[in-house]
N, C-alpha and C positions, 0 to 999 in steps of 0.2 A: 326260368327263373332269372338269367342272366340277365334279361332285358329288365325287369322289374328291380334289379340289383344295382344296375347301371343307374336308372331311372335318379332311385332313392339315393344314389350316391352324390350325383351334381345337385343336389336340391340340402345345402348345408344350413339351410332354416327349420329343417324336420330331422330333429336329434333323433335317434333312435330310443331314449329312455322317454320320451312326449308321445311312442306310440299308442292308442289307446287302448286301454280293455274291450274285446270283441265280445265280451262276457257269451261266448258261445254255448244254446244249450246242449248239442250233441257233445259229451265228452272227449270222444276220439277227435273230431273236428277241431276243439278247444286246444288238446294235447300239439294237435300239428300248428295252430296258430302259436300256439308258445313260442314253436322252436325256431318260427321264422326270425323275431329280434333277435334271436342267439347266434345265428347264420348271418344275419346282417352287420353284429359288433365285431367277428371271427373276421369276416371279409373287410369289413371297414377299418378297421383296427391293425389289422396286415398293412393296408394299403398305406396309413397314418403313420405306423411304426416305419415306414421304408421313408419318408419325410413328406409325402403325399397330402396336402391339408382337404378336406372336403369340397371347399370353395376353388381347388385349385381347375383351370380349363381343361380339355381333353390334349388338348396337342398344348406344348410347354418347352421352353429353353431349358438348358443347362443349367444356367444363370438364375432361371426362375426357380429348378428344383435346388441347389445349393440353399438360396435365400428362404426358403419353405425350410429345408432342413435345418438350419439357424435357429427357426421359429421353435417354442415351448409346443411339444406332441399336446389336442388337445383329443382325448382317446374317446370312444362311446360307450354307452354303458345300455344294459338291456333296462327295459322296465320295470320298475317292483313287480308287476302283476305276473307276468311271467315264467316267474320261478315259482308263483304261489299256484298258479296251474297243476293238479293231481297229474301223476303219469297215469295211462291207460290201465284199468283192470287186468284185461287180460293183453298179451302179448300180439300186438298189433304187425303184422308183417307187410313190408310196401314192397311187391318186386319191380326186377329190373330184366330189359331186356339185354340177353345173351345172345351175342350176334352168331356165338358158333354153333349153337344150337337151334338159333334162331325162335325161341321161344323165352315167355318171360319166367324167372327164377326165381327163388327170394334167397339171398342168406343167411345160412345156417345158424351162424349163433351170433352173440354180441362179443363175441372173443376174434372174429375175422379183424383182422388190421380193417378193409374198407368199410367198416362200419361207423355210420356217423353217431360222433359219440354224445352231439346235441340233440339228435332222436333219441338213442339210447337211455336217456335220464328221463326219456316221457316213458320208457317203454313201447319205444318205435324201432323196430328193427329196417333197416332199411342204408344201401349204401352213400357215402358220405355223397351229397351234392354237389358241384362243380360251384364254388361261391367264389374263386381269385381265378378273375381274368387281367392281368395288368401284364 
């Protein structure tokens, strides 16, 4: 997802609230489409809040971020659609692999701190994503 994250990130012509409706018919399928624009405002929005513009290049001066940080934050916002997405029926669980067991796990409940708590509102149990590389 990093690379997809990246992607969406240098391309500041595609706001994240212009994503469009996937109108997915599988519901669980739909649920985890939601919560991608939610993981994408989280990360982009971090990155914006530090004085980061979208448009800004990968490699940057001092000079260039001071002048960015000067500039009015312009934040992103997820799409109406998105929150209007039903959480799952029933209680969807995504594991992870545990290296020291070497076998994949899932998390126990939505009370663990590493639970993402942008799955969690779909009723998606599943640990938070790795979405801030900076």
């Amino acid at each position: 997802m990093r690379n997809e994250l990246e992607a969406f990130w240098f391309q500041p012509s595609w706001p994240v609230c212009e994503i469009p409706d996937p109108k997915d018919p599988d519901p669980e399928r739909y649920a985890i489409l939601a919560v991608i624009p939610a993981l994408l405002v989280l990360a982009f929005n971090k990155r914006i809040e530090l004085g980061l513009p979208r448009d800004a290049p990968a490699i940057f001066t001092r000079d260039q971020l001071d002048k960015w940080r000067a500039r009015e934050r312009e934040y992103e916002k997820e799409p109406d659609w998105a929150s209007c997405v039903p959480p799952c029926k029933q209680l969807l669980k995504t594991p992870h692999w545990n290296n020291d067991l070497r076998e994949f796990v899932s998390i126990d409940s939505f009370d663990d701190h590493r639970t993402s708590q942008e799955f969690a509102k779909k009723n998606i149990l599943i640990l938070q994503p790795h979405i801030h590389s900076i």
